[in-house]
ROMAR-343346 format. One record per residue (C-alpha): residue in one letter; x, y, z. Coordinates in steps of 0.1 Angstrom, whole numbers. Example, Ala and Ser with C-alpha at 12.3 -4.5 7.8 and 13.67 -1.06 7.14 Angstrom:
% ROMAR-343346
+---------+-------+-------+-------+
| residuo |     x |     y |     z |
+---------+-------+-------+-------+
|       A |   123 |   -45 |    78 |
|       S |   137 |   -11 |    71 |
+---------+-------+-------+-------+
END
This chain:
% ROMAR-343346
+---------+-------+-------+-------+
| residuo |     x |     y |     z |
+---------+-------+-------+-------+
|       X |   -98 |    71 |     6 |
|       X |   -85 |    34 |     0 |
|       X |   -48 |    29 |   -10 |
|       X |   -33 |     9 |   -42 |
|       X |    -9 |   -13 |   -44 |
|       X |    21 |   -10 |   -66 |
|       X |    30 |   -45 |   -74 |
|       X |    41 |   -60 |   -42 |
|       X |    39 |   -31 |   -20 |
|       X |     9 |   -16 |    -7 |
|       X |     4 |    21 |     4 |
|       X |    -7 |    15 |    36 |
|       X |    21 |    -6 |    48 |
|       X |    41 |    29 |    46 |
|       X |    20 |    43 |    68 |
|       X |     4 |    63 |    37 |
|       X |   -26 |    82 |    34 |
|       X |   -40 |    81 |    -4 |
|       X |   -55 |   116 |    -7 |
|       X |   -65 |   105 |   -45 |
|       X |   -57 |    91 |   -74 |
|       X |   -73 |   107 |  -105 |
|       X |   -72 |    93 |  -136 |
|       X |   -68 |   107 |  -169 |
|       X |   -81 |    86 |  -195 |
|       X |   -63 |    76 |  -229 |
|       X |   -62 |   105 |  -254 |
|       X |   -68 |    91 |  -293 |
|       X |   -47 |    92 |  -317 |
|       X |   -67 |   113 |  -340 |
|       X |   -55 |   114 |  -376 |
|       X |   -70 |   145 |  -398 |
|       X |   -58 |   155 |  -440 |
|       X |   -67 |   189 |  -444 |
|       X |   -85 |   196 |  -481 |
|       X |   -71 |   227 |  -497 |
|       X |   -99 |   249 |  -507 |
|       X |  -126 |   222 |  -494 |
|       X |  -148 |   219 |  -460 |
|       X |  -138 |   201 |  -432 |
|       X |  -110 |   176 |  -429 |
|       X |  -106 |   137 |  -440 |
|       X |  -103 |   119 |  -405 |
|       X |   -78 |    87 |  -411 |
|       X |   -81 |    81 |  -378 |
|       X |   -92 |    45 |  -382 |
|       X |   -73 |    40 |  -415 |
|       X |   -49 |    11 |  -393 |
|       X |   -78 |    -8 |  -388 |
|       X |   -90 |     9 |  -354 |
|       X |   -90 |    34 |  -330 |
|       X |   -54 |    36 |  -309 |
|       X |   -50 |    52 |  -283 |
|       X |   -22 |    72 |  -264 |
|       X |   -12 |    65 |  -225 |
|       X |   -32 |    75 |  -202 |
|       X |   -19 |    91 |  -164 |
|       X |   -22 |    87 |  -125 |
|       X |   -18 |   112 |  -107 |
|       X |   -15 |    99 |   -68 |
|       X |    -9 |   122 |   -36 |
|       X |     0 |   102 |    -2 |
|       X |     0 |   119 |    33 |
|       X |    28 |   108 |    62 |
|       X |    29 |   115 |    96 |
|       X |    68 |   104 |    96 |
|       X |    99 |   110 |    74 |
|       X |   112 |    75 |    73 |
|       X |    81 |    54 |    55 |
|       X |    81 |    81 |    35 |
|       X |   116 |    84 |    18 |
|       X |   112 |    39 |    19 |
|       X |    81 |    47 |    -3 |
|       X |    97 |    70 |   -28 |
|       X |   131 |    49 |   -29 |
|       X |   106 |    15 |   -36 |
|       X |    84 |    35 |   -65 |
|       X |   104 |    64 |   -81 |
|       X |   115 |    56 |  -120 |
|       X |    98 |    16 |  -118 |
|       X |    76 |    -3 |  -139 |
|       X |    44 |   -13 |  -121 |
|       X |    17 |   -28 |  -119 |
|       X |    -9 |   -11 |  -101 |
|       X |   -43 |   -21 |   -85 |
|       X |   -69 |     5 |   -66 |
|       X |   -85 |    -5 |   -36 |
|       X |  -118 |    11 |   -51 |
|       X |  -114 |    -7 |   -79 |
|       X |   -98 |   -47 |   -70 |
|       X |  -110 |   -68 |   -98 |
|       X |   -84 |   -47 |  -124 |
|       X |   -51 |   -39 |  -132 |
|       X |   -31 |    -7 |  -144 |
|       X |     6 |    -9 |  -161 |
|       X |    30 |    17 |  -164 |
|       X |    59 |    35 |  -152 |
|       X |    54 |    59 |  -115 |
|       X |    80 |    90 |  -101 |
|       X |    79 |   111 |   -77 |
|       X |    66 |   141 |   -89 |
|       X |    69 |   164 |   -58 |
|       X |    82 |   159 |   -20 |
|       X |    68 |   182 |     3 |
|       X |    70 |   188 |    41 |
|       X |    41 |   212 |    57 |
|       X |    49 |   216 |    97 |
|       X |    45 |   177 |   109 |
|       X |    32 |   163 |    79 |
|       X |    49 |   148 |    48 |
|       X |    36 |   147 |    15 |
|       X |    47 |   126 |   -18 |
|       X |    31 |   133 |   -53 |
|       X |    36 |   103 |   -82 |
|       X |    25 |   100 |  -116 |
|       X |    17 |    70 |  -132 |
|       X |    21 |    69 |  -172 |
|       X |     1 |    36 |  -178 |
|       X |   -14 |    16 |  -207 |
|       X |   -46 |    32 |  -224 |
|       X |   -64 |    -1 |  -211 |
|       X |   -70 |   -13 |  -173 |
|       X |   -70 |   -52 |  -175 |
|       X |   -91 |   -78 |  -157 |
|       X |   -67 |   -99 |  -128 |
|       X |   -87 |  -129 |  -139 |
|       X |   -82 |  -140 |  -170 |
|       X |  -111 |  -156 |  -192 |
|       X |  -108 |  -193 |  -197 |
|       X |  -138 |  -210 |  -224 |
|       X |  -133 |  -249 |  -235 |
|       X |  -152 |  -264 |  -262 |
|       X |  -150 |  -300 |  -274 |
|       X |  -163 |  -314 |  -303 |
|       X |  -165 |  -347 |  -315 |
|       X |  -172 |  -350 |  -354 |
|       X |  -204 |  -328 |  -358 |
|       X |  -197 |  -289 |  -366 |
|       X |  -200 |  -269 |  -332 |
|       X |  -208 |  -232 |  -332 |
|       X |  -197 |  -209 |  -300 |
|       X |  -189 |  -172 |  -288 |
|       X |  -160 |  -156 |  -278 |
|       X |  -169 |  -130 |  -259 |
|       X |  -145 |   -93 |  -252 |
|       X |  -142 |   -63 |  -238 |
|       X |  -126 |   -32 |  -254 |
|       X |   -92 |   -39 |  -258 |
|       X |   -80 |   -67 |  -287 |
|       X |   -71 |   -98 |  -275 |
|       X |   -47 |  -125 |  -290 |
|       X |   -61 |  -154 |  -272 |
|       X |   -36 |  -184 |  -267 |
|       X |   -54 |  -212 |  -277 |
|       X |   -40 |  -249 |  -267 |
|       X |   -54 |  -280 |  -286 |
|       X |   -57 |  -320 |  -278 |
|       X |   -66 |  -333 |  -308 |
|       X |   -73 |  -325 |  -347 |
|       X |  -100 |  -299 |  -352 |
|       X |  -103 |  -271 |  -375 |
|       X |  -113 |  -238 |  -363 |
|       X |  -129 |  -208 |  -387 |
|       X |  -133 |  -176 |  -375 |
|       X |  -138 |  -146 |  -399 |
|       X |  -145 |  -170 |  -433 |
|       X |  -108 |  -186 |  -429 |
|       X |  -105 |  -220 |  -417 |
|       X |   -71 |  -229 |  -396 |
|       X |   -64 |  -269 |  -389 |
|       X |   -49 |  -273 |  -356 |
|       X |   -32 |  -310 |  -340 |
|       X |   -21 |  -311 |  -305 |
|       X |     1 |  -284 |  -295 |
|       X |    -1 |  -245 |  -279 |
|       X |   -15 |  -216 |  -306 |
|       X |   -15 |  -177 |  -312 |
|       X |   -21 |  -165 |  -342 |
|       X |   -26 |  -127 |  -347 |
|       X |   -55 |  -134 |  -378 |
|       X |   -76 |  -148 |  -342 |
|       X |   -78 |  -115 |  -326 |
|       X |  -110 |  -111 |  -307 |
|       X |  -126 |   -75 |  -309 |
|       X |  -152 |   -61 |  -286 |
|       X |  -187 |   -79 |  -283 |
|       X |  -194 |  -114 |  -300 |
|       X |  -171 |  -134 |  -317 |
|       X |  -188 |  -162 |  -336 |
|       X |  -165 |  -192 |  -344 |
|       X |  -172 |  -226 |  -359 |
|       X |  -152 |  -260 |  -349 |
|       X |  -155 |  -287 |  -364 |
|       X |  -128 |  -327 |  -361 |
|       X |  -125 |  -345 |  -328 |
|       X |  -109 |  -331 |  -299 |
|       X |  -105 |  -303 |  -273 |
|       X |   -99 |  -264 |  -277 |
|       X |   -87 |  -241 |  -244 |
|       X |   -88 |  -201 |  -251 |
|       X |   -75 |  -181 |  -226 |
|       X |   -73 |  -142 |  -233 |
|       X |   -69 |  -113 |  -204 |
|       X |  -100 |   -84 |  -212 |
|       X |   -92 |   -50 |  -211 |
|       X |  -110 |   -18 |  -211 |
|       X |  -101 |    19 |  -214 |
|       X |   -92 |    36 |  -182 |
+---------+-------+-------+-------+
END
């Protein structure tokens, strides 16, 4: 089994051996009416606009062969806000809050269970860059996202005009986010039209 690394501090520099860490995805946050005398239930669960979701868990279990790196390990995580990356799993990221859930000794060994109360998504490391320039003549492009909805921060040299979603926002030089550009999962088509340069840059995320 690989180790993780809790912001800074990897397992294995504790001497630790990861025996697992199991995920437990995000729960929904389902939304039913009951209808008195009627069948079934009306499900408002998307009502907001969208499925949400609830946090999801890690549950880790370390092994030590001494006391010391162990009680370093528990003082470094217990109670903090971490970001988290698996071994098995590099190119993502997990954040949340870890404890120590149990401290155990059996004969020679030494044993420390956390859990992890993270985000419902796991989020690249690298986030997604896409420039398009346009220069008078009106320029069609994609967006492209995972899962999770992104506010992509958007930075401009130049006038253009950007629609997305049949509404039309004029932009000059300067650094944008606007929560009407929210990119959802799949294709998101976008017209540009003026003379200049347009950056996005958004983080994708996707359920645990």
């Amino acid at each position: 089994m690989q180790g993780a690394f809790f912001n800074d501090k990897y397992s294995n520099d504790y001497g630790a051996i990861m025996n697992y860490a199991r995920i437990t995805p995000a729960a929904v946050k389902e939304n039913y009416v009951d209808i008195a005398g009627g069948d079934s239930d009306i499900d408002l669960t998307e009502a907001v606009g969208g499925v949400v979701f609830e946090d999801g868990k890690i549950d880790f279990k370390f092994t030590f062969f001494h006391r010391q790196p162990k009680e370093q390990m528990k003082n470094d995580l217990h109670g903090r806000k971490v970001k988290i990356v698996l071994e098995r799993d590099p190119d993502f990221y997990y954040e949340g809050r870890i404890k120590c859930t149990q401290d155990n000794q059996d004969k020679s060994l030494y044993e420390l269970c956390f859990v992890a109360k993270v985000k419902p998504y796991k989020y690249e490391k690298r986030e997604t860059v896409q420039i398009e320039k346009v220069n008078g003549r009106q320029k069609e492009f994609i967006l492209s996202n995972s899962r999770m909805p992104v506010m992509p921060r958007i930075t401009v040299t130049g006038k253009v005009s950007l629609t997305y979603e049949g509404t039309r926002y004029n932009m000059q030089t300067g650094v944008y986010q606007v929560p009407e550009i929210t990119l959802y999962e799949g294709h998101n088509h976008m017209k540009l039209t003026g003379e200049g340069t347009i950056k996005f840059e958004y983080r994708k995320g996707q359920l645990i």
